[in-house]
N, C-alpha and C positions, 0 to 999 in steps of 0.2 A: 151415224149408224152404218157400218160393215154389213154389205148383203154379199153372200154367197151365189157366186155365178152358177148355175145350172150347165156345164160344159158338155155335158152328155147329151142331153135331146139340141135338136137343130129347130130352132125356129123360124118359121117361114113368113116375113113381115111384107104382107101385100098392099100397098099403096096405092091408092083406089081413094079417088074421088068422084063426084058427080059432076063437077063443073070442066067443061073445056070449049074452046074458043072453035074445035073445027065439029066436034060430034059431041054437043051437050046430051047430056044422062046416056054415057056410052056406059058403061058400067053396068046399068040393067037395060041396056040396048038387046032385044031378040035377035038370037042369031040360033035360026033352024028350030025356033022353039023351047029355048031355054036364055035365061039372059049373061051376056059374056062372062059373068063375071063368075055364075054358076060352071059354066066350062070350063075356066081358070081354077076353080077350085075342085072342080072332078078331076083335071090332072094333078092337080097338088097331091090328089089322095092316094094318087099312084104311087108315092114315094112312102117306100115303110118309116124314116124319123119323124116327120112332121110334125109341128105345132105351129095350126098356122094361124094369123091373127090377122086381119083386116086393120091396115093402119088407116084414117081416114081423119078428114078435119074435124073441127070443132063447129063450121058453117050449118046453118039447119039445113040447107039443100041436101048434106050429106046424112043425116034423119034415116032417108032411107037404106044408105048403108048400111047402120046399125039392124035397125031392122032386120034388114035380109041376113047380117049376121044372124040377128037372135030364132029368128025363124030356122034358121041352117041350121041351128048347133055351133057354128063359130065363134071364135072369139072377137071382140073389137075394141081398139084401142082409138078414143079421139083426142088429138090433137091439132095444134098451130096449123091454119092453112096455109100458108109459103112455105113455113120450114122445113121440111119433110126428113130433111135428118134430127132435127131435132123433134122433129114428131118420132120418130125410130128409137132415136135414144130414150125418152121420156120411155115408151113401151116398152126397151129391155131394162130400164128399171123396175115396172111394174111386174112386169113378167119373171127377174131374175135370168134373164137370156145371156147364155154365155157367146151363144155361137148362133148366127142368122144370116138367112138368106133372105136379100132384098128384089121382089119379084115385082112390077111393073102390072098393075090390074087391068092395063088395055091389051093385054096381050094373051088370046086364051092358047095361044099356040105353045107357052113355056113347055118345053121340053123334061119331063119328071125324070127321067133317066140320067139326064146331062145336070141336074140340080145332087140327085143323089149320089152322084159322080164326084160330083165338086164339093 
């Protein structure tokens, strides 16, 4: 089956897990009161294309990801925990994604002007 890419809206595919070896469950790590990942995604919102979608594993630690999606209004895609491109890819199939920006979940500093840019 032939799917039709979606070339027009920009998808914003945030990769984000809960596991990491220097700062485990950084991702709903508080920082000033709200948890990073929510800040990462208040800048995302900055940018007027957006659709942004939490790529995240298939591990249940990552459970809570989903979650905090479903609570937000976001989207989330689960897939392969090592693959992470293949986790992306799987998603813009789901999603019909023509065009995506891959954003990094431990970083609430992303820049929504320099994305909308690019």
């Amino acid at each position: 089956m032939i799917r039709t890419l979606n070339k027009k809206e920009i998808y914003v595919f945030v990769a984000v897990r809960m596991k990491s070896s220097r700062l485990p469950l950084k991702a709903l790590s508080d920082i000033h009161g709200k948890p990073l990942i929510q800040r990462l995604v208040n800048r995302l919102l900055e940018t007027p294309q957006n659709r942004i979608i939490l790529c995240t594993s298939v591990h249940s630690q990552d459970d809570a990801i989903q979650y905090f999606a479903s609570e937000n209004g976001l989207n989330c895609f689960r897939g392969d925990e090592m693959d992470v491109m293949g986790r992306f890819l799987a998603a813009a199939e789901v999603y019909s994604a023509g065009t995506i920006a891959r954003v990094t979940g431990d970083n609430p500093l992303t820049d929504p002007y320099m994305l909308a840019e690019m």
